[in-house]
PDBQT receptor file of N, H, CA, C and O in Angstrom, charges set to zero:
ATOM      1  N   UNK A   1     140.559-124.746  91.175  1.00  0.00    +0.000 N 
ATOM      2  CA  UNK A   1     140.357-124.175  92.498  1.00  0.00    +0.000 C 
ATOM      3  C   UNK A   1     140.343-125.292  93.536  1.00  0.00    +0.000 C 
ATOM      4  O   UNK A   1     139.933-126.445  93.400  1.00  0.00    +0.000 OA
ATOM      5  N   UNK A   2     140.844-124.737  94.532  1.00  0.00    +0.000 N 
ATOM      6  H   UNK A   2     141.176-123.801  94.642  1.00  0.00    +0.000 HD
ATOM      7  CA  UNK A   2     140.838-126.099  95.749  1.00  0.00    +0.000 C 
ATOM      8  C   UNK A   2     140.057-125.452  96.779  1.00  0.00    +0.000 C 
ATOM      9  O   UNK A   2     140.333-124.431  97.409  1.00  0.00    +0.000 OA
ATOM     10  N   UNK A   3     138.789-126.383  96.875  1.00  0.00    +0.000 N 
ATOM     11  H   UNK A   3     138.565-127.212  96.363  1.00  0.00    +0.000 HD
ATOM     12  CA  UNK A   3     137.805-125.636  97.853  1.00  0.00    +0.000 C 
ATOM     13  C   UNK A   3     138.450-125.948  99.384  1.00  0.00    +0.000 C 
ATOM     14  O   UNK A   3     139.106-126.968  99.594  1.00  0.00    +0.000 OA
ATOM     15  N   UNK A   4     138.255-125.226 100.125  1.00  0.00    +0.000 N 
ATOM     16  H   UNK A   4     137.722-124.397  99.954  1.00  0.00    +0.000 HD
ATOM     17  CA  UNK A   4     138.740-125.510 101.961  1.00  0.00    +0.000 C 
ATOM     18  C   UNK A   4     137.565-125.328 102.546  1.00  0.00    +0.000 C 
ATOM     19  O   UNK A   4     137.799-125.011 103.712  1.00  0.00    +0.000 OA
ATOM     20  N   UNK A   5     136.222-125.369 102.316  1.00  0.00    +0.000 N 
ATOM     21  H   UNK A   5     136.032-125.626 101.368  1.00  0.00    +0.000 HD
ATOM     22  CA  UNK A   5     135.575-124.986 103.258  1.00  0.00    +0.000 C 
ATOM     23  C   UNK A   5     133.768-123.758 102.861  1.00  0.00    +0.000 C 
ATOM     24  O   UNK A   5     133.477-123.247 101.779  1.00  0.00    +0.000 OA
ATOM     25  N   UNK A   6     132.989-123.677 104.152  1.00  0.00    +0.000 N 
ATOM     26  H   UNK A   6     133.225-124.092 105.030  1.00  0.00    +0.000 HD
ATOM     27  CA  UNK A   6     132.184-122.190 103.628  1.00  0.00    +0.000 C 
ATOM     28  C   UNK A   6     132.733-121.561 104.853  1.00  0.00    +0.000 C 
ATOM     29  O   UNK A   6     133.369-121.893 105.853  1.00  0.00    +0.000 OA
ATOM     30  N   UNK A   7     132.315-120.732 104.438  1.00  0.00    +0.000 N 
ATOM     31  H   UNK A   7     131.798-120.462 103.625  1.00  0.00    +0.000 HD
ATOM     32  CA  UNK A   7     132.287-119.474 105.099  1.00  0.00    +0.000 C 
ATOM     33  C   UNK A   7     130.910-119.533 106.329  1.00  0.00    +0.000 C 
ATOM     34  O   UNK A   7     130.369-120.605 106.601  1.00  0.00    +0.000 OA
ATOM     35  N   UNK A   8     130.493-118.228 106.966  1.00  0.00    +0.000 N 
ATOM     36  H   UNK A   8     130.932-117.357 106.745  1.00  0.00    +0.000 HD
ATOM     37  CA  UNK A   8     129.448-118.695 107.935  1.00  0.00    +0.000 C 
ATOM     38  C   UNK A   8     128.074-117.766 106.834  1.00  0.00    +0.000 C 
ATOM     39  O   UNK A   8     127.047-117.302 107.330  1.00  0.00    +0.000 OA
ATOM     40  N   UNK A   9     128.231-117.731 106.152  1.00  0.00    +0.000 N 
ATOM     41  H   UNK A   9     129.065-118.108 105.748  1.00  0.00    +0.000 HD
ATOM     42  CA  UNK A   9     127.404-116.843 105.240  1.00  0.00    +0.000 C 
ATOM     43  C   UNK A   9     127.257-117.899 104.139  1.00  0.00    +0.000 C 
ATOM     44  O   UNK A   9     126.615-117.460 103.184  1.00  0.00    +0.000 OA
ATOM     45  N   UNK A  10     127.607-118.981 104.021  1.00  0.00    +0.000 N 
ATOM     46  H   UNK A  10     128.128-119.337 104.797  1.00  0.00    +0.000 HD
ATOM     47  CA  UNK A  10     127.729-120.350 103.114  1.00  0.00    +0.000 C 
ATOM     48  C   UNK A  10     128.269-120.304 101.643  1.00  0.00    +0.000 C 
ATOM     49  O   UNK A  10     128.087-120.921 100.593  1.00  0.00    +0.000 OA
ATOM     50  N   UNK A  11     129.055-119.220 102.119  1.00  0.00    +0.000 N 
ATOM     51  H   UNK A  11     129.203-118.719 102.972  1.00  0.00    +0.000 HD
ATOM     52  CA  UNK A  11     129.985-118.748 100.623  1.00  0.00    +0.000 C 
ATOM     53  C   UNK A  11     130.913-120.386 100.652  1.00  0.00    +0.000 C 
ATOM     54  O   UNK A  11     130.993-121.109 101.645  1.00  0.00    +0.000 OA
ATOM     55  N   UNK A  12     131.385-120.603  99.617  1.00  0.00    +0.000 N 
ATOM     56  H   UNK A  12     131.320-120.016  98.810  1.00  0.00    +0.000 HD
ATOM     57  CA  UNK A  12     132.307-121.219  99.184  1.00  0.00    +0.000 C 
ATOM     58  C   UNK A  12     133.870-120.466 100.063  1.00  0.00    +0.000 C 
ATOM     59  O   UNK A  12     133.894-119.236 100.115  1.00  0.00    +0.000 OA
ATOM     60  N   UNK A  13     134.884-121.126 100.598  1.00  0.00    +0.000 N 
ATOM     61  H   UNK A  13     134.865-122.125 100.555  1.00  0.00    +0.000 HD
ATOM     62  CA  UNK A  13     135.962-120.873 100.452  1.00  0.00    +0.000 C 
ATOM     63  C   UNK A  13     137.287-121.184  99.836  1.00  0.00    +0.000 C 
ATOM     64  O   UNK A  13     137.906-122.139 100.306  1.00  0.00    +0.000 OA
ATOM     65  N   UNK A  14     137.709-120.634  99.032  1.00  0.00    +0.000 N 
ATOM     66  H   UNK A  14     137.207-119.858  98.650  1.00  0.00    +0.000 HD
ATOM     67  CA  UNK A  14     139.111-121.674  98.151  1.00  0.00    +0.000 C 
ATOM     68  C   UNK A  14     140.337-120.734  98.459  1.00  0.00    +0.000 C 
ATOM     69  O   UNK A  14     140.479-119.609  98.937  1.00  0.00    +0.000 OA
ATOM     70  N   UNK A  15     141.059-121.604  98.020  1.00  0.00    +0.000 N 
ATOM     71  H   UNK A  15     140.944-122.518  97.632  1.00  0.00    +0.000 HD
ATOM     72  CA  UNK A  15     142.715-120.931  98.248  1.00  0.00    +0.000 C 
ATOM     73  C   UNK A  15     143.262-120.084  97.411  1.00  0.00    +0.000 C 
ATOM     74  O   UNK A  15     143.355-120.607  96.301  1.00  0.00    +0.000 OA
ATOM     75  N   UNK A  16     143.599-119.189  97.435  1.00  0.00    +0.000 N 
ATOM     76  H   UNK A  16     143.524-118.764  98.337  1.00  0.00    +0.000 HD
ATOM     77  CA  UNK A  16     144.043-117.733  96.706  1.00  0.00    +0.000 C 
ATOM     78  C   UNK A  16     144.964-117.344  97.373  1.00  0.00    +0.000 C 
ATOM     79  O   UNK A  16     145.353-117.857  98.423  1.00  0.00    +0.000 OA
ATOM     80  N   UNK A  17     145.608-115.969  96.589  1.00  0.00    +0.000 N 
ATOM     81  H   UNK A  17     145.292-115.552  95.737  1.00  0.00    +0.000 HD
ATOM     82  CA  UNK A  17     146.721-115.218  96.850  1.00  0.00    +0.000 C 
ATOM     83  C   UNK A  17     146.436-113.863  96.088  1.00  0.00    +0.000 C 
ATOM     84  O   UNK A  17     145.619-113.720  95.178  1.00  0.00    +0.000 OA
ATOM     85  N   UNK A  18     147.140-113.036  96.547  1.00  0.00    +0.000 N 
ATOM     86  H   UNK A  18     147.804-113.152  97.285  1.00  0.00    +0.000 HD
ATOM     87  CA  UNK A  18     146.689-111.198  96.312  1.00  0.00    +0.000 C 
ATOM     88  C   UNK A  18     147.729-110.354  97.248  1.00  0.00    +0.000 C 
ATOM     89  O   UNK A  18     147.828-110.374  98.475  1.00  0.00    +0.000 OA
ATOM     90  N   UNK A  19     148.558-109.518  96.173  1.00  0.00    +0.000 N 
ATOM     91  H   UNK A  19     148.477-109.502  95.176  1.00  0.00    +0.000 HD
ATOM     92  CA  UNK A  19     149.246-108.437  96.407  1.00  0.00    +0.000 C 
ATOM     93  C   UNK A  19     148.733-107.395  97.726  1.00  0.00    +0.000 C 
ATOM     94  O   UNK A  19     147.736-106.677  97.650  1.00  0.00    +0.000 OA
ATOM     95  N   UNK A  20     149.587-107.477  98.865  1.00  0.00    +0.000 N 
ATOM     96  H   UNK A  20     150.397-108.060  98.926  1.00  0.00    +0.000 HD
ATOM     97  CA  UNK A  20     149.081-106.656  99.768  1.00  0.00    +0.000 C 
ATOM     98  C   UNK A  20     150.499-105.655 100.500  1.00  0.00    +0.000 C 
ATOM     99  O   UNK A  20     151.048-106.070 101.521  1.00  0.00    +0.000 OA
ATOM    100  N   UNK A  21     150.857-104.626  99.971  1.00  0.00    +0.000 N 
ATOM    101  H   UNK A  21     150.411-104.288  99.142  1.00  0.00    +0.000 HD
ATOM    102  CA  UNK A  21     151.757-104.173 100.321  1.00  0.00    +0.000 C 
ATOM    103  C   UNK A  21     153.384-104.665  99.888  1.00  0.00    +0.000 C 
ATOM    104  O   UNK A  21     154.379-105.021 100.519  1.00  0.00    +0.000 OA
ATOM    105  N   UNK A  22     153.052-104.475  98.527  1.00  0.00    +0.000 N 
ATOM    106  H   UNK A  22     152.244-104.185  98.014  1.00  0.00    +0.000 HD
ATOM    107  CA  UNK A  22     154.084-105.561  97.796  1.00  0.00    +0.000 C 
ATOM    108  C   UNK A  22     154.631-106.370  98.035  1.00  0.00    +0.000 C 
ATOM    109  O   UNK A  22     155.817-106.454  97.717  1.00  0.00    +0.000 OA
ATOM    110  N   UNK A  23     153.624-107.845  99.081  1.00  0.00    +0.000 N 
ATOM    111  H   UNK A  23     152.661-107.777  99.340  1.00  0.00    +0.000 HD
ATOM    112  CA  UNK A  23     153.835-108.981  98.693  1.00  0.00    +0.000 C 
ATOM    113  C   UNK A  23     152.867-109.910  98.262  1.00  0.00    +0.000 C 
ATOM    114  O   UNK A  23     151.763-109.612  97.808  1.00  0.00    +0.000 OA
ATOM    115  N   UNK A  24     153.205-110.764  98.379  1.00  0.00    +0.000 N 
ATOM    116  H   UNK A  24     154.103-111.006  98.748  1.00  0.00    +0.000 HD
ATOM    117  CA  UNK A  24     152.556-111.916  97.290  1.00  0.00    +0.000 C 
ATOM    118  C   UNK A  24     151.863-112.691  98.440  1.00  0.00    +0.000 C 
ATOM    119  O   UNK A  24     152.685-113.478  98.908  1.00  0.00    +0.000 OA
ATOM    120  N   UNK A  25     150.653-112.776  99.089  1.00  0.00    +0.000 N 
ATOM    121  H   UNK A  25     149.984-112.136  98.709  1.00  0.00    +0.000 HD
ATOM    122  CA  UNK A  25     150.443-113.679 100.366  1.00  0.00    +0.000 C 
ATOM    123  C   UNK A  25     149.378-113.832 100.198  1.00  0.00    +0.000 C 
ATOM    124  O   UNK A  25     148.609-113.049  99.641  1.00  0.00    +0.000 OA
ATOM    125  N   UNK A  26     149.036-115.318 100.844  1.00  0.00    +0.000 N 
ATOM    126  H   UNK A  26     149.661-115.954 101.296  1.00  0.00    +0.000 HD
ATOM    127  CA  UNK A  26     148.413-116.879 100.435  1.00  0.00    +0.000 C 
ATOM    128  C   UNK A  26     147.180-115.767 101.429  1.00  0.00    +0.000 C 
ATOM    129  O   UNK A  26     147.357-114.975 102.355  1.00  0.00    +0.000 OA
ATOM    130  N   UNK A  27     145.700-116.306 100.517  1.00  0.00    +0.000 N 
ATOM    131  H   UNK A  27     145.556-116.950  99.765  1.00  0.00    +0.000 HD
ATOM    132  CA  UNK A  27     144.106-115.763 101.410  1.00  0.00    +0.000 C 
ATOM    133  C   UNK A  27     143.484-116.467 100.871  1.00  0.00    +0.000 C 
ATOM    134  O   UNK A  27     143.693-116.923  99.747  1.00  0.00    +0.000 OA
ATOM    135  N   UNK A  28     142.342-116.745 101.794  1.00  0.00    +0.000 N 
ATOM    136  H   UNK A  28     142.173-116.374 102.707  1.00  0.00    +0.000 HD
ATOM    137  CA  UNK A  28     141.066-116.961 101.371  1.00  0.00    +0.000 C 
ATOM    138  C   UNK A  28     140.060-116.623 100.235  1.00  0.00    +0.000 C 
ATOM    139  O   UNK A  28     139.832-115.428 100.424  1.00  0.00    +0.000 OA
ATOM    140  N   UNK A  29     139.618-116.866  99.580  1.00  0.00    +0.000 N 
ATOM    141  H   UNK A  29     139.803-117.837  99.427  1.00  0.00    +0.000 HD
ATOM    142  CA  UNK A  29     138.632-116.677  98.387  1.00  0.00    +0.000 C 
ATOM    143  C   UNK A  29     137.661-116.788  98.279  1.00  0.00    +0.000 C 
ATOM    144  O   UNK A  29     137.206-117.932  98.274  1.00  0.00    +0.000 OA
ATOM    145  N   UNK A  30     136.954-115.865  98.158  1.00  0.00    +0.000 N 
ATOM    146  H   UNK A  30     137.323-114.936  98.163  1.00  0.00    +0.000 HD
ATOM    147  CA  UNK A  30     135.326-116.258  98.037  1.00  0.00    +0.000 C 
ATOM    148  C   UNK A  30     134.718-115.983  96.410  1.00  0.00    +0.000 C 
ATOM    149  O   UNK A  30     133.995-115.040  96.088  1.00  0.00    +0.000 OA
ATOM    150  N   UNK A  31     135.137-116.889  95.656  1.00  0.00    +0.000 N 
ATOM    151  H   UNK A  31     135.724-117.655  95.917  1.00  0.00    +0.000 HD
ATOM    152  CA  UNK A  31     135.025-116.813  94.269  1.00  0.00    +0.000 C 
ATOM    153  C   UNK A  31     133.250-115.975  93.872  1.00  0.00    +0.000 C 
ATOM    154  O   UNK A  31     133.075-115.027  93.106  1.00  0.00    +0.000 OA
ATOM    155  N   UNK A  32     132.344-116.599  94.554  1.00  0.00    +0.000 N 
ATOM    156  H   UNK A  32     132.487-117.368  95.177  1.00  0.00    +0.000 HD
ATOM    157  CA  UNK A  32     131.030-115.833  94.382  1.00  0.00    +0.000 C 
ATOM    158  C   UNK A  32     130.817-114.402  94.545  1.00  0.00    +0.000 C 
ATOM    159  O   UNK A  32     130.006-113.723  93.916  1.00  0.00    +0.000 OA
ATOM    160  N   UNK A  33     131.795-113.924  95.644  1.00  0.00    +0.000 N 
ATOM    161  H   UNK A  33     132.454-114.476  96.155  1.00  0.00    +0.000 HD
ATOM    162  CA  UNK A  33     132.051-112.607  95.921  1.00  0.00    +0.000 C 
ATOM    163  C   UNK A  33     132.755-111.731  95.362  1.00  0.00    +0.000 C 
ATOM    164  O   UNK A  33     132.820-110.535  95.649  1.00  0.00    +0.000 OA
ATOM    165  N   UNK A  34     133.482-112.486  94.284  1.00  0.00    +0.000 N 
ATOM    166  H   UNK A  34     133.429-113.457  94.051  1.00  0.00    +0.000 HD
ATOM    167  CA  UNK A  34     134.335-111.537  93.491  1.00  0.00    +0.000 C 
ATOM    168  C   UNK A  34     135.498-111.234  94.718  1.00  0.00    +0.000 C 
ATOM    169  O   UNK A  34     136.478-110.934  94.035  1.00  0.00    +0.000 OA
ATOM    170  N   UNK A  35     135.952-111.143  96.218  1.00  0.00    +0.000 N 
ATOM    171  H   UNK A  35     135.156-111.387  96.773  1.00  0.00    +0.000 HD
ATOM    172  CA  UNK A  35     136.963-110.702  96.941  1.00  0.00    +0.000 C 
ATOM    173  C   UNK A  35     138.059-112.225  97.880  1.00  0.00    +0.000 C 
ATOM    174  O   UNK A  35     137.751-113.345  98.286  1.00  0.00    +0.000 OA
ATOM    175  N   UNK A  36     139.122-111.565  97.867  1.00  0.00    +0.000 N 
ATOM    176  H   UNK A  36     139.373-110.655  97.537  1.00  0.00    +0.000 HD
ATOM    177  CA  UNK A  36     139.874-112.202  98.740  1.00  0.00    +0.000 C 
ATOM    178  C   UNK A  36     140.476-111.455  99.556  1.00  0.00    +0.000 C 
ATOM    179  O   UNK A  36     140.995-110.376  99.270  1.00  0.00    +0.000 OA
ATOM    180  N   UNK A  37     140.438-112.240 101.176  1.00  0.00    +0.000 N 
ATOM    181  H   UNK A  37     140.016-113.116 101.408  1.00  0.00    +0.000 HD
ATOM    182  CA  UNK A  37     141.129-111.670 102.049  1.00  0.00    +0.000 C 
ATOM    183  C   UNK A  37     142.348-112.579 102.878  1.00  0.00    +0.000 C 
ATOM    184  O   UNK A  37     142.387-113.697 103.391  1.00  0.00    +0.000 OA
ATOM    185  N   UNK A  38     143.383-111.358 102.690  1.00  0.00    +0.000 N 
ATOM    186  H   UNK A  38     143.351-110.450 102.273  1.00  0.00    +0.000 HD
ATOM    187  CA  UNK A  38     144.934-112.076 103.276  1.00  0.00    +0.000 C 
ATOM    188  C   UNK A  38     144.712-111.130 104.757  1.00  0.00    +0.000 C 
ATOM    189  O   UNK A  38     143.980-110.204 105.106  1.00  0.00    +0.000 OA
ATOM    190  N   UNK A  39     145.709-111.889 105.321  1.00  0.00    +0.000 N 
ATOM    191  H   UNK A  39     146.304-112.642 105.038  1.00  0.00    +0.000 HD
ATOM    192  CA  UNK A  39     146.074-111.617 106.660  1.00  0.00    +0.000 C 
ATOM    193  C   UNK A  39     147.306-110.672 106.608  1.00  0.00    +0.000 C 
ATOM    194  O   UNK A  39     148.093-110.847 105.677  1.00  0.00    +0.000 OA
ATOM    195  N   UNK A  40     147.550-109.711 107.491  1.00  0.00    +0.000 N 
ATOM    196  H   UNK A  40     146.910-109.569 108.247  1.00  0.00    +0.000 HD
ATOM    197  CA  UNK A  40     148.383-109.155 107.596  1.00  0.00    +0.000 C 
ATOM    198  C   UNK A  40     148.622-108.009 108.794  1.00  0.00    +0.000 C 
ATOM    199  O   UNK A  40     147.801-107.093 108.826  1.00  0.00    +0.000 OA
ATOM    200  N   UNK A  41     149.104-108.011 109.234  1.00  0.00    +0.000 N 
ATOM    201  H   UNK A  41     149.771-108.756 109.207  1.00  0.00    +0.000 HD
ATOM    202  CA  UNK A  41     149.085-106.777 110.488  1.00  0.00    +0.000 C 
ATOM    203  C   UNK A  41     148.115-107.395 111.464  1.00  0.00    +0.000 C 
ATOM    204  O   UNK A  41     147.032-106.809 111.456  1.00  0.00    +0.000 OA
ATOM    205  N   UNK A  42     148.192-108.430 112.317  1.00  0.00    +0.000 N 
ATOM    206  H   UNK A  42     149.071-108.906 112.323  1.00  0.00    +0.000 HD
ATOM    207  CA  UNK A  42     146.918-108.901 112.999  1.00  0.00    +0.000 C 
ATOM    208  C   UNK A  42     145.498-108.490 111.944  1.00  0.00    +0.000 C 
ATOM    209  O   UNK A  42     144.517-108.652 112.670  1.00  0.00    +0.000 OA
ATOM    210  N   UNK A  43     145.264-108.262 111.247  1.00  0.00    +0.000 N 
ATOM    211  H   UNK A  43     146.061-108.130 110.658  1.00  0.00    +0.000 HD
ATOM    212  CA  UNK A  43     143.825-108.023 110.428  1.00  0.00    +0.000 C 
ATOM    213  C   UNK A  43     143.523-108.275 109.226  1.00  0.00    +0.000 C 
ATOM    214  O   UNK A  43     144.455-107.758 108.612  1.00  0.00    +0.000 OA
ATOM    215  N   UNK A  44     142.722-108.804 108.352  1.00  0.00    +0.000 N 
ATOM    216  H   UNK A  44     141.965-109.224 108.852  1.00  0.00    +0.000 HD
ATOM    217  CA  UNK A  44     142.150-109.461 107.251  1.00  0.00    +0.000 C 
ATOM    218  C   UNK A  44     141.797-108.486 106.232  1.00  0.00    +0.000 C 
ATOM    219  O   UNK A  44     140.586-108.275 106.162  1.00  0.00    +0.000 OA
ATOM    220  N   UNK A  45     142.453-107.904 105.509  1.00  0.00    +0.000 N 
ATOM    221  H   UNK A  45     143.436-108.076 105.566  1.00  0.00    +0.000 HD
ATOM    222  CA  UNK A  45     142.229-106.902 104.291  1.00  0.00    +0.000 C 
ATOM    223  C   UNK A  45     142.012-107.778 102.807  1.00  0.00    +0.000 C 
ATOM    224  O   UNK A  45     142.702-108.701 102.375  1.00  0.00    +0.000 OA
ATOM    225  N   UNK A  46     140.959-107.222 102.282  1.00  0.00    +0.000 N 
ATOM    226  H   UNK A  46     140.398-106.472 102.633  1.00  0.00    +0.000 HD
ATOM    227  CA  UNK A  46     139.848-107.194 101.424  1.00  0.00    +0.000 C 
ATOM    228  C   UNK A  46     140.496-107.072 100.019  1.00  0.00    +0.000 C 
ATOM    229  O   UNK A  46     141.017-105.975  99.820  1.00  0.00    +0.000 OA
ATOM    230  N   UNK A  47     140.577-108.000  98.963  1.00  0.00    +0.000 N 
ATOM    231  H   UNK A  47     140.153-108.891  99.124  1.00  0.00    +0.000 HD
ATOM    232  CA  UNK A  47     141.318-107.392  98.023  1.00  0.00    +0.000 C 
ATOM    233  C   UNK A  47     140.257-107.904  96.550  1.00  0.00    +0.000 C 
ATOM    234  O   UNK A  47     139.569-108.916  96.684  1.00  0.00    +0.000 OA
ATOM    235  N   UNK A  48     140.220-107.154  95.267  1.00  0.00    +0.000 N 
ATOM    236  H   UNK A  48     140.779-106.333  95.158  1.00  0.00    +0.000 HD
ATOM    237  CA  UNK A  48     139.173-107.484  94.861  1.00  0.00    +0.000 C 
ATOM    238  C   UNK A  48     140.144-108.328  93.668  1.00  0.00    +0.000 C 
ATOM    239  O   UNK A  48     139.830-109.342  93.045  1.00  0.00    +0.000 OA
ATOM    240  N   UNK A  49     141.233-107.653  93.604  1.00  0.00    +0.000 N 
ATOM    241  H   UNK A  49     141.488-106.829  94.110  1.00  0.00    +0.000 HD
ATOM    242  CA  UNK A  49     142.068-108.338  92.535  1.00  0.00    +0.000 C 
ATOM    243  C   UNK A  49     143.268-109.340  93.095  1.00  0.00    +0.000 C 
ATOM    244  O   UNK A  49     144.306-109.093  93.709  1.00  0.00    +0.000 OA
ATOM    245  N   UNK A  50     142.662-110.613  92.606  1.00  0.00    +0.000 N 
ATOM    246  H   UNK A  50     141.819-110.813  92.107  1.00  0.00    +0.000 HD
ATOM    247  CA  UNK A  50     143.267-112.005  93.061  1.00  0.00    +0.000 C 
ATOM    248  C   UNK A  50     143.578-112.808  92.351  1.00  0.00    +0.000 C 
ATOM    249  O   UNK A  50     143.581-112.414  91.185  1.00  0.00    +0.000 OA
ATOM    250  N   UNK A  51     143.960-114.159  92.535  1.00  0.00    +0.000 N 
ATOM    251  H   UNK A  51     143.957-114.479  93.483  1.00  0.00    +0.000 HD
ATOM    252  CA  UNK A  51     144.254-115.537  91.738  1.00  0.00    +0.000 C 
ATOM    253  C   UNK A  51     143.584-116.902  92.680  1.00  0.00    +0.000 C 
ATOM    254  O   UNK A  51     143.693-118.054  92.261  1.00  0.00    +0.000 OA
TER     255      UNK A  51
Protein backbone atom coordinates (compact mmCIF):
# COMPACT_ATOMS: atom_id res chain seq x y z
CA UNK A 1 0.00 0.00 0.00
CA UNK A 2 1.28 3.52 -0.66
CA UNK A 3 0.08 5.75 2.06
CA UNK A 4 -0.76 9.64 0.66
CA UNK A 5 -1.88 11.08 3.60
CA UNK A 6 -5.05 11.17 6.67
CA UNK A 7 -7.98 12.02 6.15
CA UNK A 8 -9.62 14.88 8.57
CA UNK A 9 -11.11 12.05 10.73
CA UNK A 10 -7.24 10.68 10.96
CA UNK A 11 -8.05 7.72 8.86
CA UNK A 12 -5.10 6.62 6.95
CA UNK A 13 -5.28 7.46 3.16
CA UNK A 14 -3.70 5.10 0.37
CA UNK A 15 -4.04 4.71 -3.27
CA UNK A 16 -6.70 2.42 -4.70
CA UNK A 17 -8.87 1.79 -7.60
CA UNK A 18 -12.69 0.43 -7.87
CA UNK A 19 -15.11 -0.28 -10.66
CA UNK A 20 -17.53 2.63 -11.04
CA UNK A 21 -19.75 2.41 -13.97
CA UNK A 22 -17.64 0.03 -15.87
CA UNK A 23 -14.52 1.64 -15.41
CA UNK A 24 -11.52 1.00 -13.72
CA UNK A 25 -10.65 4.56 -11.81
CA UNK A 26 -7.78 5.48 -9.52
CA UNK A 27 -9.54 6.58 -5.47
CA UNK A 28 -8.70 7.07 -2.35
CA UNK A 29 -8.66 4.33 0.37
CA UNK A 30 -9.37 4.20 3.64
CA UNK A 31 -8.12 0.67 4.41
CA UNK A 32 -9.54 0.94 8.26
CA UNK A 33 -12.87 1.67 6.79
CA UNK A 34 -13.18 -1.12 4.70
CA UNK A 35 -14.38 1.82 1.64
CA UNK A 36 -12.95 3.62 -1.31
CA UNK A 37 -13.98 6.62 -2.97
CA UNK A 38 -13.41 7.55 -6.83
CA UNK A 39 -14.40 10.65 -8.38
CA UNK A 40 -16.72 10.84 -10.99
CA UNK A 41 -19.53 13.10 -12.23
CA UNK A 42 -18.20 16.18 -10.17
CA UNK A 43 -18.89 13.77 -6.90
CA UNK A 44 -17.05 11.13 -4.76
CA UNK A 45 -18.95 7.71 -4.74
CA UNK A 46 -18.36 5.19 -2.04
CA UNK A 47 -17.33 1.79 -3.09
CA UNK A 48 -16.85 -1.07 -0.61
CA UNK A 49 -15.24 -3.42 -3.14
CA UNK A 50 -11.64 -2.26 -4.05
CA UNK A 51 -7.83 -2.90 -4.56
Amino acid sequence: MITVGRDLDGATLVVGRAHHQGDLLPAKAKPEHGVAYVAHGGGEHAKHDFE
